[in-house]
Backbone atoms as SQL, in Angstrom:
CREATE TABLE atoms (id INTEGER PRIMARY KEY, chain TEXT, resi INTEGER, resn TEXT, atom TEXT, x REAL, y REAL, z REAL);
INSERT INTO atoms VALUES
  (1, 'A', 1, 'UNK', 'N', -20.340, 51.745, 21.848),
  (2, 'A', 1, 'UNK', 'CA', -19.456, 50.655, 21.515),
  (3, 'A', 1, 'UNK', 'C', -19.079, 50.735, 20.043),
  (4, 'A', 2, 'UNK', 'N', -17.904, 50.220, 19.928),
  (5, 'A', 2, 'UNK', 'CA', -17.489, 50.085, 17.856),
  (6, 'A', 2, 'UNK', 'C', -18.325, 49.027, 17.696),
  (7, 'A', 3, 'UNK', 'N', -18.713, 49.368, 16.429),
  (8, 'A', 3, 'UNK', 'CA', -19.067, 48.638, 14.960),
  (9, 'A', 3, 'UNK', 'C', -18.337, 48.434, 14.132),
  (10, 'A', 4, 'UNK', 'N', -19.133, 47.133, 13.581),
  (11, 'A', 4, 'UNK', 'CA', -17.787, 47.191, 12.209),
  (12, 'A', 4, 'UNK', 'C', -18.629, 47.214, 10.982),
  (13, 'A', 5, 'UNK', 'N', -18.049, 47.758, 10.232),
  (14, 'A', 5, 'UNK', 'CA', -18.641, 47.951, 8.557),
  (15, 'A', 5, 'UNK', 'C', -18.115, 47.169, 7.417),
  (16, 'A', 6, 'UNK', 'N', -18.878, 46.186, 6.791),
  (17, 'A', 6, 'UNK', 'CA', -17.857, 45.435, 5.932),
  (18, 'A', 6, 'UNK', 'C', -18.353, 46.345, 4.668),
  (19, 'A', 7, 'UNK', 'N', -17.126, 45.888, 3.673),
  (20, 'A', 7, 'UNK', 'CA', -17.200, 46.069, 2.201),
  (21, 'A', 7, 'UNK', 'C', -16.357, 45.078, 1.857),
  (22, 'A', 8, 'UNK', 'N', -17.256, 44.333, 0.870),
  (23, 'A', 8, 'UNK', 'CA', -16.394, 43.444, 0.131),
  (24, 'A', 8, 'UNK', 'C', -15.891, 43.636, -1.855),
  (25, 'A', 9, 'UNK', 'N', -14.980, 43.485, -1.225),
  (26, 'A', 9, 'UNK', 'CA', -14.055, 43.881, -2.975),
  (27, 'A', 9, 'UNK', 'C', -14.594, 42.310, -3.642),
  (28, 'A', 10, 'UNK', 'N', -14.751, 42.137, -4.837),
  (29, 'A', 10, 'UNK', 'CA', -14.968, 41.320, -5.475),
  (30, 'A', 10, 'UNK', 'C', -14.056, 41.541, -6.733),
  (31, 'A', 11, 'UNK', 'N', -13.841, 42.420, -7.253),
  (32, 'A', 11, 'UNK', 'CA', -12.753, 43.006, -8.033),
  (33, 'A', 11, 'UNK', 'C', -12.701, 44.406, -7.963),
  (34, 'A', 12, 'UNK', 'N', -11.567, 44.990, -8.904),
  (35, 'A', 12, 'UNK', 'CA', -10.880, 46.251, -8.377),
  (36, 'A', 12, 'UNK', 'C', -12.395, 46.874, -8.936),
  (37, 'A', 13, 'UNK', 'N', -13.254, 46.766, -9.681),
  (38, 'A', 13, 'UNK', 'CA', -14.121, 47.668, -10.080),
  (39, 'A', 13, 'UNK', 'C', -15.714, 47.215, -9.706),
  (40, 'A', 14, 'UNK', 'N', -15.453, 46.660, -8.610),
  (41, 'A', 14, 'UNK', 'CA', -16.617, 46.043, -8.170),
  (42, 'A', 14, 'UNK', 'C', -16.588, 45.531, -7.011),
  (43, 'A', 15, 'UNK', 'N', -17.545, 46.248, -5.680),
  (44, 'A', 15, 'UNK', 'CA', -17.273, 46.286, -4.235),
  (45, 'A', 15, 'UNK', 'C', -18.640, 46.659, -3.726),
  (46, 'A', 16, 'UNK', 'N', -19.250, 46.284, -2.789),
  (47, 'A', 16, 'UNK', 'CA', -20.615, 46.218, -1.999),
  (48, 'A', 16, 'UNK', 'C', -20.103, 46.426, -0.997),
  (49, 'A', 17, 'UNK', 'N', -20.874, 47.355, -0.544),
  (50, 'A', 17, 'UNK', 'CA', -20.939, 47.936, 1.400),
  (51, 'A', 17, 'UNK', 'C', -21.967, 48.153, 1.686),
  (52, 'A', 18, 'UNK', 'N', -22.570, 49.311, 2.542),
  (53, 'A', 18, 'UNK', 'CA', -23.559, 48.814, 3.186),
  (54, 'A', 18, 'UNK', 'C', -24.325, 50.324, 2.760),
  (55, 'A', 19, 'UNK', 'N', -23.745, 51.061, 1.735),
  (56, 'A', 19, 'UNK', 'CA', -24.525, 52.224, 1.357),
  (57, 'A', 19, 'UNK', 'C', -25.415, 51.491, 0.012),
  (58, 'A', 20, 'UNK', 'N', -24.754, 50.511, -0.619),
  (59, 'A', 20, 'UNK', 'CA', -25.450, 49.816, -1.771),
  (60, 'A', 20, 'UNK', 'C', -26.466, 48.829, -0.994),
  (61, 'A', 21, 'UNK', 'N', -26.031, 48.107, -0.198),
  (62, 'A', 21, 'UNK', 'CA', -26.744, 47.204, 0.283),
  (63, 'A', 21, 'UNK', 'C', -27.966, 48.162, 0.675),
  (64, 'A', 22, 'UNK', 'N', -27.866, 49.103, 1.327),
  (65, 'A', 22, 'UNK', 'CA', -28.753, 49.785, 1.785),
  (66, 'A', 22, 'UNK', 'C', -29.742, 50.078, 0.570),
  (67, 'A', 23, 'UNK', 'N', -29.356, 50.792, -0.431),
  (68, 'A', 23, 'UNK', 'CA', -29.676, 51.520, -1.379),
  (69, 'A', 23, 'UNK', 'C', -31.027, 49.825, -2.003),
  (70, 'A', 24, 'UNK', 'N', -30.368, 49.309, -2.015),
  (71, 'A', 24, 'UNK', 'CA', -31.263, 47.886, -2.627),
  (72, 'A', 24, 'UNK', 'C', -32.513, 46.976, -1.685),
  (73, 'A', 25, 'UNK', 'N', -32.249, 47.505, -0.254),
  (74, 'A', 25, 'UNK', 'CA', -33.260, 47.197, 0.531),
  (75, 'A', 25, 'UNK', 'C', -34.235, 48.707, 0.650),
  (76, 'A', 26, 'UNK', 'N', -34.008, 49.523, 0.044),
  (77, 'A', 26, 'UNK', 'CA', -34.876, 50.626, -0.047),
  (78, 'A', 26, 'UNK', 'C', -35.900, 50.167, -1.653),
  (79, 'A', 27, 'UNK', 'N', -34.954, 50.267, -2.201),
  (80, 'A', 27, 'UNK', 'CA', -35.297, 49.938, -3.786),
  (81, 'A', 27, 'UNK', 'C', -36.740, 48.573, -3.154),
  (82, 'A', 28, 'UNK', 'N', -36.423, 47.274, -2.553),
  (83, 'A', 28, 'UNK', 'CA', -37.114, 46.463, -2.623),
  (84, 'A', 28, 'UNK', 'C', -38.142, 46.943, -1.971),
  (85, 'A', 29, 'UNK', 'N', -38.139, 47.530, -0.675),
  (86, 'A', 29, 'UNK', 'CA', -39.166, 48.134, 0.046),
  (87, 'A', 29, 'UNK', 'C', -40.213, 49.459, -0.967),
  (88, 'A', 30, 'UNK', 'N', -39.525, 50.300, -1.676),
  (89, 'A', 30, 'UNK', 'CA', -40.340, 51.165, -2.152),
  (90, 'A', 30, 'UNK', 'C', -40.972, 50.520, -3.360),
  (91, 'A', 31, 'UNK', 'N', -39.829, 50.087, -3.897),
  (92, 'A', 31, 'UNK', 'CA', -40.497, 49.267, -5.573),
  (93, 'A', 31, 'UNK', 'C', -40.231, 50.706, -6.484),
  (94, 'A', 32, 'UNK', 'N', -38.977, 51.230, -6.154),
  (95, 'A', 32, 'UNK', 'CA', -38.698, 52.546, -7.409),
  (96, 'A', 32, 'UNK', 'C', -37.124, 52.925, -6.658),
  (97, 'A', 33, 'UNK', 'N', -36.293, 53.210, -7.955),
  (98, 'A', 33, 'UNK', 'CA', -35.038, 53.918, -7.779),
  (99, 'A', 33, 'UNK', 'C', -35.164, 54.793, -6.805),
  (100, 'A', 34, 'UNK', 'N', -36.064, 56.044, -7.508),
  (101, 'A', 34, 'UNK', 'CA', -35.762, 56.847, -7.332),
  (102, 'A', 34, 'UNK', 'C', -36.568, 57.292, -5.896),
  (103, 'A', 35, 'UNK', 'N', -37.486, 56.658, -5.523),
  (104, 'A', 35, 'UNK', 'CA', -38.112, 56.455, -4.526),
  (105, 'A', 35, 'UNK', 'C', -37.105, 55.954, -3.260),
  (106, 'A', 36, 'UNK', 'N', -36.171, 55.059, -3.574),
  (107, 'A', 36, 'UNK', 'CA', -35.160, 54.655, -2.778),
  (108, 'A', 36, 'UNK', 'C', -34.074, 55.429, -2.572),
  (109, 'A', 37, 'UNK', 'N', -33.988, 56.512, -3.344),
  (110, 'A', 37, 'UNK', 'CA', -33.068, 57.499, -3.437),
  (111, 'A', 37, 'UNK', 'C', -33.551, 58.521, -2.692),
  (112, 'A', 38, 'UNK', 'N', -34.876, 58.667, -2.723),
  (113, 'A', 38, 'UNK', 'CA', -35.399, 60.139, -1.902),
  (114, 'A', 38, 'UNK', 'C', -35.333, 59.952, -0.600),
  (115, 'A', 39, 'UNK', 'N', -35.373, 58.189, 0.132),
  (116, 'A', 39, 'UNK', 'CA', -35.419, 58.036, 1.379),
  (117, 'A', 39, 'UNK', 'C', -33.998, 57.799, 2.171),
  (118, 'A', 40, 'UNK', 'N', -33.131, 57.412, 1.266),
  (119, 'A', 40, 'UNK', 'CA', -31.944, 57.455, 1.779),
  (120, 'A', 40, 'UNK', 'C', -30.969, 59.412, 1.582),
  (121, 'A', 41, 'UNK', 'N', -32.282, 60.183, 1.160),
  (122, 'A', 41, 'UNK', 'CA', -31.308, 61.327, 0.602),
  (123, 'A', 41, 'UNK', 'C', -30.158, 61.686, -0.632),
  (124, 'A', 42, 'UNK', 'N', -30.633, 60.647, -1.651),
  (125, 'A', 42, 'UNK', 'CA', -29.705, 60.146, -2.750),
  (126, 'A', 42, 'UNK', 'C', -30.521, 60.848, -3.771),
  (127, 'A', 43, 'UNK', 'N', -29.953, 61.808, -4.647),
  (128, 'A', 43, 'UNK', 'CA', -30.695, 62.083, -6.115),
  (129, 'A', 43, 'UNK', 'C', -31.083, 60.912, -6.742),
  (130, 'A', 44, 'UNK', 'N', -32.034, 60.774, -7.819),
  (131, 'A', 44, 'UNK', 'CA', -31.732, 59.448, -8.704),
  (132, 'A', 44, 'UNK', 'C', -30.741, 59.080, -9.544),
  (133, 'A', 45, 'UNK', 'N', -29.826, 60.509, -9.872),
  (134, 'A', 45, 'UNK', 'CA', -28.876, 59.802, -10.839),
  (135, 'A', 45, 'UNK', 'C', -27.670, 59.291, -9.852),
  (136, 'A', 46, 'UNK', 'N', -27.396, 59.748, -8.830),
  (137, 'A', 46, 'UNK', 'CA', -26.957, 59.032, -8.116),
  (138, 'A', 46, 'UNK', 'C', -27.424, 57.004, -7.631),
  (139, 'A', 47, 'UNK', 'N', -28.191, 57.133, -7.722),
  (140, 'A', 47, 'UNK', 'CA', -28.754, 55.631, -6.992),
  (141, 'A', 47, 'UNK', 'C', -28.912, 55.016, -8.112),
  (142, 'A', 48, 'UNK', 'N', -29.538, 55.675, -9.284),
  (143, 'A', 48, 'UNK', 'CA', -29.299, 54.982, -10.730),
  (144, 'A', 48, 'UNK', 'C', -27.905, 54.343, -11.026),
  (145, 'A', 49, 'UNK', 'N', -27.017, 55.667, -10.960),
  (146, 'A', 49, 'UNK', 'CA', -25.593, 55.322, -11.342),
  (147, 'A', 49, 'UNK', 'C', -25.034, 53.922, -10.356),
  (148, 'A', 50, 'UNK', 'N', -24.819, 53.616, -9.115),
  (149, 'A', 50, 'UNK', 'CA', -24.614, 52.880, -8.033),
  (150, 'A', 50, 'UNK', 'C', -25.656, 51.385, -8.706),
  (151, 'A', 51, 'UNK', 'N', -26.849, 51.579, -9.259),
  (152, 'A', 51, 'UNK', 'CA', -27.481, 50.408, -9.448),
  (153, 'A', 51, 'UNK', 'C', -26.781, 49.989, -10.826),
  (154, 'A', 52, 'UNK', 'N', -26.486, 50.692, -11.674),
  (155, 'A', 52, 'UNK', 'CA', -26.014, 50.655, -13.471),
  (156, 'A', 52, 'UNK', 'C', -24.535, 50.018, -12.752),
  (157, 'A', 53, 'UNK', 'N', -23.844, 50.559, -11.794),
  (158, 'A', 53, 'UNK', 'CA', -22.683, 49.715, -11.629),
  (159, 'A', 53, 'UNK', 'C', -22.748, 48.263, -11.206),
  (160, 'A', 54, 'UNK', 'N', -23.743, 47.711, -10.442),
  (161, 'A', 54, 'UNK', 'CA', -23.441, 46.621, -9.656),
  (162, 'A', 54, 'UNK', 'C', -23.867, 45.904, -10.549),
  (163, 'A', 55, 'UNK', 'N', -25.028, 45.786, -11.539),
  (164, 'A', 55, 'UNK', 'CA', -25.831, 45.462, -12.918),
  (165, 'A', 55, 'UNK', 'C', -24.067, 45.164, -13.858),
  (166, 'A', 56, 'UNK', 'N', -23.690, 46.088, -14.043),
  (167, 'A', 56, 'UNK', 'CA', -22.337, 45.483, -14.448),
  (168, 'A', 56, 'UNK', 'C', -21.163, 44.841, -13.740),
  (169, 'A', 57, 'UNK', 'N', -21.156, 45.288, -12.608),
  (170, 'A', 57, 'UNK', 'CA', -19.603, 44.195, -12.041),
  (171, 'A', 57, 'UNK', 'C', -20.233, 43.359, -12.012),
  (172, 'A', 58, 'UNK', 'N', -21.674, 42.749, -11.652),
  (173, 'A', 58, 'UNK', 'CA', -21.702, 41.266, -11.460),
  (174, 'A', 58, 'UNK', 'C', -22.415, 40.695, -12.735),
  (175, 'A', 59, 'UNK', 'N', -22.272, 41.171, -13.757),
  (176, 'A', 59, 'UNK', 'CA', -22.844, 40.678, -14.955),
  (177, 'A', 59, 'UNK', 'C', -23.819, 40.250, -15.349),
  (178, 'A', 60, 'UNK', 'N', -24.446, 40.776, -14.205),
  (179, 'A', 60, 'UNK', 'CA', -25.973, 40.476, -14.148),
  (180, 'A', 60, 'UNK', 'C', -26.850, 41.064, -13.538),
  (181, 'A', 61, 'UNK', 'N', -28.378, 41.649, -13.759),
  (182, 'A', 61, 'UNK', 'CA', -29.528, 42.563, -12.973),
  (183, 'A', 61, 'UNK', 'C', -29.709, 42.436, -11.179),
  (184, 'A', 62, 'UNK', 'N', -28.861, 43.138, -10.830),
  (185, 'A', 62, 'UNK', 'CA', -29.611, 43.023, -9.555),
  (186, 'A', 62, 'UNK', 'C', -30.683, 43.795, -9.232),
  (187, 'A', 63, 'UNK', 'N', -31.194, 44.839, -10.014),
  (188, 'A', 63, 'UNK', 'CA', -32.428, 45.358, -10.031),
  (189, 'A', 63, 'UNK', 'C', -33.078, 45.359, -11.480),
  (190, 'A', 64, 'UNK', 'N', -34.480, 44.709, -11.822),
  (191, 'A', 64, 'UNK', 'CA', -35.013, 44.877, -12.667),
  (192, 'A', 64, 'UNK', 'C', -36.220, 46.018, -12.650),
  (193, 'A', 65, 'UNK', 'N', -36.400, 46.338, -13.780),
  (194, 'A', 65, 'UNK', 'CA', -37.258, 47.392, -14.194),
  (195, 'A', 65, 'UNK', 'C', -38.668, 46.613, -14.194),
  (196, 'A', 66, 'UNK', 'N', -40.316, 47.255, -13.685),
  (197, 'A', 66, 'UNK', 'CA', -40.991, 46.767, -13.505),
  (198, 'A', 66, 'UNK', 'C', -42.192, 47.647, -14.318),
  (199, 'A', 67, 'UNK', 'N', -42.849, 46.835, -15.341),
  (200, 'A', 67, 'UNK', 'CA', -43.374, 47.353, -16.137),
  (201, 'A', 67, 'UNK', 'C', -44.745, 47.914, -15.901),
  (202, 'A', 68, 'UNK', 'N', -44.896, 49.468, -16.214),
  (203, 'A', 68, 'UNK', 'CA', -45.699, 50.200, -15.997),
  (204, 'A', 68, 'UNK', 'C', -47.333, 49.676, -15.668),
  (205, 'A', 69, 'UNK', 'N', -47.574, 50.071, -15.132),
  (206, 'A', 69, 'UNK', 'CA', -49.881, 49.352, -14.807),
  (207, 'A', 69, 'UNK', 'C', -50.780, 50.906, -15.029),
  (208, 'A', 70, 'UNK', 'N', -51.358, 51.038, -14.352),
  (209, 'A', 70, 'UNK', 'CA', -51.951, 52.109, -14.134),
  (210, 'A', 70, 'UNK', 'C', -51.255, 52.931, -13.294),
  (211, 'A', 71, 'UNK', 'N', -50.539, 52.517, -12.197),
  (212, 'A', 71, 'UNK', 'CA', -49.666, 53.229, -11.604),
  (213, 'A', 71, 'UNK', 'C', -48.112, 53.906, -12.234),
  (214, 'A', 72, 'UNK', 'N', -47.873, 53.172, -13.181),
  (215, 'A', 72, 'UNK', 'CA', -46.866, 53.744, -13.651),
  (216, 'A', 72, 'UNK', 'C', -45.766, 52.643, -13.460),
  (217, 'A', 73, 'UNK', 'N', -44.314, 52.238, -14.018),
  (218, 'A', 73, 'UNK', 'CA', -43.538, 51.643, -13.869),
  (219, 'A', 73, 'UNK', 'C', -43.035, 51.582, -12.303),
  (220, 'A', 74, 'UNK', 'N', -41.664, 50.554, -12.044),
  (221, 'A', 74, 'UNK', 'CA', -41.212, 50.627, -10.674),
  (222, 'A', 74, 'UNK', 'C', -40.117, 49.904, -10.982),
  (223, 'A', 75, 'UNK', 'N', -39.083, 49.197, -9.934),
  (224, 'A', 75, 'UNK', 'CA', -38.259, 48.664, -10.114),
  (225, 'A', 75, 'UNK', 'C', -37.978, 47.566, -8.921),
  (226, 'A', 76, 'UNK', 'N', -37.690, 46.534, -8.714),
  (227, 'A', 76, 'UNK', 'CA', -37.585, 45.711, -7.514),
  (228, 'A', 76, 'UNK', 'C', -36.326, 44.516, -8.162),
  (229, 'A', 77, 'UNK', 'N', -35.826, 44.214, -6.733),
  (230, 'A', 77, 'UNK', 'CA', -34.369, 43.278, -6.689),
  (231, 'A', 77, 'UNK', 'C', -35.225, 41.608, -7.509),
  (232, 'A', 78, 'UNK', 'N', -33.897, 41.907, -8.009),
  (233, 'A', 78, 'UNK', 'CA', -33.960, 40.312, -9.644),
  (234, 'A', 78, 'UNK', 'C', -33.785, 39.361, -8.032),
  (235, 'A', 79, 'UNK', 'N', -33.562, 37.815, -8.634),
  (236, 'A', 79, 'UNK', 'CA', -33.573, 36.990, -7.365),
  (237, 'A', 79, 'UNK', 'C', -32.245, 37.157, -7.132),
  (238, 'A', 80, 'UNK', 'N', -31.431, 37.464, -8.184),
  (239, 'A', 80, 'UNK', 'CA', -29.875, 37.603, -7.740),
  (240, 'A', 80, 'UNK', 'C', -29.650, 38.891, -6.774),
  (241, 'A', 81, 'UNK', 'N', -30.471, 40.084, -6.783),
  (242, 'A', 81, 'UNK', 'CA', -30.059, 41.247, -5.895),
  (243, 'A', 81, 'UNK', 'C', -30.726, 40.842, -4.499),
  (244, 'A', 82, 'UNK', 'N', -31.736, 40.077, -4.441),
  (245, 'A', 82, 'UNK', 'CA', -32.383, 39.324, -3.312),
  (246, 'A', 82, 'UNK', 'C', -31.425, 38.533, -2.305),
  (247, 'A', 83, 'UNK', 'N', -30.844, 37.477, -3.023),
  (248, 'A', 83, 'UNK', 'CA', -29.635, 36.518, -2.623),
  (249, 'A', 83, 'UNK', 'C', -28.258, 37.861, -2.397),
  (250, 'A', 84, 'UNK', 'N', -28.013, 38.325, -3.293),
  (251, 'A', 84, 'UNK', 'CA', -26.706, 39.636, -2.727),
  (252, 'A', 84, 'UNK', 'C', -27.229, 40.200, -1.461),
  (253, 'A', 85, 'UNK', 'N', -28.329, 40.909, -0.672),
  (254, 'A', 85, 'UNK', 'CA', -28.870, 41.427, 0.051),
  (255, 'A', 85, 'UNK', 'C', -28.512, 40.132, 1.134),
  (256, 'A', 86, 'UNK', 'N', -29.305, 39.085, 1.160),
  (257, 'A', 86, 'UNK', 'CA', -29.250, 38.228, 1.986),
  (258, 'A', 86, 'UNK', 'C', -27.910, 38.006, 2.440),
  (259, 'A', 87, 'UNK', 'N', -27.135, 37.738, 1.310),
  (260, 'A', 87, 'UNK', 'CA', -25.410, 36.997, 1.729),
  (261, 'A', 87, 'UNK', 'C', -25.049, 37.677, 1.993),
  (262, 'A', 88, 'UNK', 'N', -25.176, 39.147, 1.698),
  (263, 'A', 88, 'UNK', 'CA', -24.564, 40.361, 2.533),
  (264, 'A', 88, 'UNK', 'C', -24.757, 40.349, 4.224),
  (265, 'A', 89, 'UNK', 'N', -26.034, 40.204, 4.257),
  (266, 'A', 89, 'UNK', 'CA', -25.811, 40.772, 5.758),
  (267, 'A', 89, 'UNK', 'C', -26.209, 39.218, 6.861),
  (268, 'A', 90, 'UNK', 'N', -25.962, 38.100, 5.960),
  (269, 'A', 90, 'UNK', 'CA', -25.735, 36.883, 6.531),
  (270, 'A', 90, 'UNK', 'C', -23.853, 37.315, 7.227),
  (271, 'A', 91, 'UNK', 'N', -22.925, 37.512, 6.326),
  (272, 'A', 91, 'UNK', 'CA', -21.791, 37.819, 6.134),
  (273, 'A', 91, 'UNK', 'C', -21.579, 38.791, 7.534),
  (274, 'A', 92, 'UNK', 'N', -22.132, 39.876, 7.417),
  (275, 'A', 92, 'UNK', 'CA', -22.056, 41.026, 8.054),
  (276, 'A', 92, 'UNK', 'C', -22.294, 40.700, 9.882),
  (277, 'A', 93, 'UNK', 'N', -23.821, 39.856, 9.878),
  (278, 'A', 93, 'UNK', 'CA', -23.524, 38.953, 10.953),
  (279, 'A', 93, 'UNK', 'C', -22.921, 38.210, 11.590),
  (280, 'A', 94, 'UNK', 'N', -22.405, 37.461, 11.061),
  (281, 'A', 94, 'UNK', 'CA', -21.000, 36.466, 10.914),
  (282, 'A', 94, 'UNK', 'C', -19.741, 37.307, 11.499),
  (283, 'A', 95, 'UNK', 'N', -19.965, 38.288, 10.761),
  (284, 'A', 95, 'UNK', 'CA', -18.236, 39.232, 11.344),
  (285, 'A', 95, 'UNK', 'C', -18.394, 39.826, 12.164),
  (286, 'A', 96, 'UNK', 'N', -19.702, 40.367, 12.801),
  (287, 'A', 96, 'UNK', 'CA', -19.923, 40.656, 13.602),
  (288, 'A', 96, 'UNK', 'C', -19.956, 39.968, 15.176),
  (289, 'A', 97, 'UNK', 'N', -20.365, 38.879, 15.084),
  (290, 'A', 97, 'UNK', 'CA', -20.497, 38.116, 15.508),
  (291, 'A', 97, 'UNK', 'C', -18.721, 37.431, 16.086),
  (292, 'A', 98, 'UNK', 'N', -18.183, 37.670, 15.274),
  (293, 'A', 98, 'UNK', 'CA', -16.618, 37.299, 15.420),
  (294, 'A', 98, 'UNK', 'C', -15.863, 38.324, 16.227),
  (295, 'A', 99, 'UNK', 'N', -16.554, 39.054, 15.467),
  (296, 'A', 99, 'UNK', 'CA', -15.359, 40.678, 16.628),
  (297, 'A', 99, 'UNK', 'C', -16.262, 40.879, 17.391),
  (298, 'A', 100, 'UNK', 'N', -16.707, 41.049, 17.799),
  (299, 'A', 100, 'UNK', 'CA', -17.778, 41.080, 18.788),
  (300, 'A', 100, 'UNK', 'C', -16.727, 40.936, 20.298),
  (301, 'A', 101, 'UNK', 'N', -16.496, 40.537, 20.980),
  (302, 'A', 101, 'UNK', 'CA', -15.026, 40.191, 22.018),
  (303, 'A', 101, 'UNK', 'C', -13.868, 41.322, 21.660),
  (304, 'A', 102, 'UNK', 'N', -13.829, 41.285, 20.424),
  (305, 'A', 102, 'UNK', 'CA', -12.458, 42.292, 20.173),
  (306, 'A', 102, 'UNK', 'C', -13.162, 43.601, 20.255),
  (307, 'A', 103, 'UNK', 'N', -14.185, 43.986, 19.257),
  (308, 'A', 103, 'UNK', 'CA', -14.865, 45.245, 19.304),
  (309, 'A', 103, 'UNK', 'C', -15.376, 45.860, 20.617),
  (310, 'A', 104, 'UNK', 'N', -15.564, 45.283, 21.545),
  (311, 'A', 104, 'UNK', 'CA', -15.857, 45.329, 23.217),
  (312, 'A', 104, 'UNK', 'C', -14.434, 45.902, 24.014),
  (313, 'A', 105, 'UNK', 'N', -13.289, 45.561, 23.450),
  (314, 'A', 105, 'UNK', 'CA', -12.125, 45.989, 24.174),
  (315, 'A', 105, 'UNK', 'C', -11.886, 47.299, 23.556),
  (316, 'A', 106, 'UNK', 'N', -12.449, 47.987, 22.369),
  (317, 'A', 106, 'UNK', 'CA', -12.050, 48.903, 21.637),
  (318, 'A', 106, 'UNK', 'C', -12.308, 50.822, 22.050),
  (319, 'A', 107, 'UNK', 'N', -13.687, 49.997, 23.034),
  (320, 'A', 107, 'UNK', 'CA', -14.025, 50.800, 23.564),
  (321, 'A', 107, 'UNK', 'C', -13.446, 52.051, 24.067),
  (322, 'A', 108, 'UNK', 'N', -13.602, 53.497, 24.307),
  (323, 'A', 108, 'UNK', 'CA', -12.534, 54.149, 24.878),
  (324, 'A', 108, 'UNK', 'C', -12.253, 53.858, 26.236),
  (325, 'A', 109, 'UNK', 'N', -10.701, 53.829, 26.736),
  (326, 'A', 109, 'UNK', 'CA', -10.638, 53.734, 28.181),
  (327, 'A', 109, 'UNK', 'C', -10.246, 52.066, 28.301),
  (328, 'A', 110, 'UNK', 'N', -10.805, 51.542, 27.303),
  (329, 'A', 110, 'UNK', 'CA', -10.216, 49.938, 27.651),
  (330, 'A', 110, 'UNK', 'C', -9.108, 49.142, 26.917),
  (331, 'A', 111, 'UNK', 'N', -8.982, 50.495, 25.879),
  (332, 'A', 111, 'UNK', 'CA', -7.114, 49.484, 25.286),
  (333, 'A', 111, 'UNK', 'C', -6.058, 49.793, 26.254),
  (334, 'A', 112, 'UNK', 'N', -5.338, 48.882, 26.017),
  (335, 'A', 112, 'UNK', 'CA', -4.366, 48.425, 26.920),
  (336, 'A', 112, 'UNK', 'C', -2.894, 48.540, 26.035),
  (337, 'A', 113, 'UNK', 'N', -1.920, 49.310, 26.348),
  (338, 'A', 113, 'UNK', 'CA', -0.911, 49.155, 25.631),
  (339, 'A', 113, 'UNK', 'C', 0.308, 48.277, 26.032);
């Protein structure tokens, strides 16, 4: 059956889909960039770069840096990348949830011209 994939534009230089969203529920689960990068198959300067952007379009940390113990530093979602994660795929449900009837006709074999 189709799926649908949102991305939302927030401005021309600042947009969330579901490779970031993703990228930030790895990040929270591992508690490291680059750790979240190895499981999605992402270098770190890749997943770095993607986190350094969203840290700037929304003018604020959605991932903070977590200061070293004996184990060494890490990184985990600020409450604002927590709430982005959430409203994301609150959202994502929602639209889903809407096409859901339409996405069912999309199927092959069932459009109708």
């Amino acid at each position: 059956m189709a799926s649908l994939s949102i991305r939302i534009d927030l401005a021309p230089d600042n947009r969330v889909g579901p490779g970031k969203i993703q990228l930030l529920e790895m990040i929270a689960e591992h508690g490291s960039i680059s750790a979240a990068g190895r499981a999605l198959g992402m270098s770190y300067r890749r997943a770095w770069m993607l986190v350094e952007a969203m840290n700037k379009g929304f003018g604020q940390p959605v991932v903070e840096a977590q200061i070293g113990g004996k184990a060494g530093g890490g990184a985990k979602l600020s409450t604002f990348g927590a709430d982005l994660v959430a409203h994301y795929r609150a959202i994502e449900r929602a639209a889903e949830k809407a096409a859901l009837p339409f996405l069912s006709r999309l199927a092959p074999g069932t459009v109708q011209g």
